[in-house]
LOSEFI-250159 format. One record per residue: residue number from 0; y, z, x of N, C-alpha, C in turn. Coordinates in steps of 0.2 Angstrom, whole numbers. Example, Ala and Ser with C-alpha at 12.3 -4.5 7.8 and 13.67 -1.06 7.14 Angstrom:
BEGIN
seq/n_north/n_up/n_east/ca_north/ca_up/ca_east/c_north/c_up/c_east
0/-28/39/66/-22/39/62/-16/39/66
1/-11/35/64/-5/36/68/0/39/64
# end
This chain:
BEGIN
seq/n_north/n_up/n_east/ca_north/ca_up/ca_east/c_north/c_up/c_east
0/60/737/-715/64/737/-709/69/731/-710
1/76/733/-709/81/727/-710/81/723/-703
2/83/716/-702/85/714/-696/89/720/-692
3/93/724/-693/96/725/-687/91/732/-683
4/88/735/-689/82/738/-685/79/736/-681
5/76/729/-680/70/726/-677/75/727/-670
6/79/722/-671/84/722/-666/85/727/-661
7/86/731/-663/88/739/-659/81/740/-656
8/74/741/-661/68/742/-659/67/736/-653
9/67/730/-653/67/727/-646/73/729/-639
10/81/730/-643/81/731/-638/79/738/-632
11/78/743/-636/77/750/-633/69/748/-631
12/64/745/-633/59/743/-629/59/739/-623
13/67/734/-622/67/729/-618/71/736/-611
14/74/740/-617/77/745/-610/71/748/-607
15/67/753/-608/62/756/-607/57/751/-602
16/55/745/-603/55/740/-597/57/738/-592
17/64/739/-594/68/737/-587/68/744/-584
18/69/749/-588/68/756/-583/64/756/-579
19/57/756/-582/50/755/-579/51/751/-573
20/55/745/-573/53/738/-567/56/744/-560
21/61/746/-564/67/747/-558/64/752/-554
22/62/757/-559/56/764/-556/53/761/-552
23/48/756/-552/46/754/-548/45/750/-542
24/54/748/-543/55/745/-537/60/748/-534
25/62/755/-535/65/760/-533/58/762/-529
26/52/766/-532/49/768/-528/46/765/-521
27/44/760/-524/41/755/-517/47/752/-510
28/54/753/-514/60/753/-508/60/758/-503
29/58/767/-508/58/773/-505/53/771/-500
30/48/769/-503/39/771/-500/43/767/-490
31/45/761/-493/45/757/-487/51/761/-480
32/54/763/-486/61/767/-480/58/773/-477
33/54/776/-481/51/783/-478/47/779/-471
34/42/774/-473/38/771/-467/42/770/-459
35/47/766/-463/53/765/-457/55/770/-454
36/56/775/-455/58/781/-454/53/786/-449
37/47/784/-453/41/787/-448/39/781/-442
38/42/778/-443/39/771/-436/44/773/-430
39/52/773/-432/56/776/-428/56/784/-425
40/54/788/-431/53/795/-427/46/793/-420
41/41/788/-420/35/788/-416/39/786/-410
42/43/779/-412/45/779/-407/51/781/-401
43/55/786/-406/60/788/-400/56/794/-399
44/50/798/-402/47/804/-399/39/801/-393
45/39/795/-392/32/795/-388/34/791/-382
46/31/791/-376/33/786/-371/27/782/-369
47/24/777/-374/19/773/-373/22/769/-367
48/15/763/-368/17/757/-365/20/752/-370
49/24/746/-363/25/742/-366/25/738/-373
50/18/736/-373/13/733/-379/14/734/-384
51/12/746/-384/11/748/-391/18/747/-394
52/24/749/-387/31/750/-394/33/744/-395
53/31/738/-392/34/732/-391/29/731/-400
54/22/732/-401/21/731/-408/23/737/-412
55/26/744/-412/29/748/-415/35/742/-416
56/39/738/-413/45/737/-414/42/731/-421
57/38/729/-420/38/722/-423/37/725/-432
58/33/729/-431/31/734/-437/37/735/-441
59/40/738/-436/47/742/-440/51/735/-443
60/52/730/-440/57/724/-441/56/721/-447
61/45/721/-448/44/718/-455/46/724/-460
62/45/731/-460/47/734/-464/55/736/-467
63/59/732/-463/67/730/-461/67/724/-466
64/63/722/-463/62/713/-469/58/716/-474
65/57/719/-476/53/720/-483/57/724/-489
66/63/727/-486/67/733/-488/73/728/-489
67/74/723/-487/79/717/-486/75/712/-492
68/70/713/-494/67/707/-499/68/714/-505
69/64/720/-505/66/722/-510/73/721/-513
70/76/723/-510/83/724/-509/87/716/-514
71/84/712/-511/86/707/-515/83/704/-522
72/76/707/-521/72/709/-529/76/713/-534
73/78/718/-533/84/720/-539/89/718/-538
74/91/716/-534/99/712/-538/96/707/-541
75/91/702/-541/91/696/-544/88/700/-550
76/84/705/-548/81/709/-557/88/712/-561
77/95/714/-557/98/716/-560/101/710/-562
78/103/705/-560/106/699/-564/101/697/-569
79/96/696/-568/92/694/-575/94/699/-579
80/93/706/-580/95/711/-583/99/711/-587
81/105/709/-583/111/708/-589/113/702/-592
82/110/697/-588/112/690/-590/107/690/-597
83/101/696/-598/98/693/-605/102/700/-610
84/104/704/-606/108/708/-612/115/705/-615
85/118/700/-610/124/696/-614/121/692/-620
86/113/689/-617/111/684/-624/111/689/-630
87/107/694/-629/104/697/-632/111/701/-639
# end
């Protein structure tokens, strides 16, 4: 196997792993926007009390902040991403 073999064998291993991160942090973005989605359909179809939708709200907001932290997880994995394929 010549060096540029090895070469290509890491890089197309290093792609397959970035695939796999991004799937994953694709999925778990999906997961959390579906939730979001079902917090809001409970709340504009129920007419609870105060309390419950006052903590339906707070639920939703951290799901808001968690989708807002994914959200910033792949950019910063998309910067490392390409900042090691220019070394690379």
């Amino acid at each position: 196997m010549s060096n540029g073999e090895g070469i290509d064998q890491n890089n197309q291993n290093s792609d397959t792993e970035i695939h796999a991160v991004h799937r994953a942090v694709m999925d778990a973005l999906t997961i959390t926007i579906g939730d979001a989605i079902s917090a809001i359909s409970i709340l504009l179809g129920s007419e609870e009390d105060y309390k419950e939708q006052q903590g339906k709200i707070d639920n939703l907001k951290n799901m808001i902040q968690q989708v807002n932290d994914l959200t910033e997880k792949v950019k910063t994995l998309n910067q490392q991403i390409y900042k090691n394929k220019d070394i690379v």
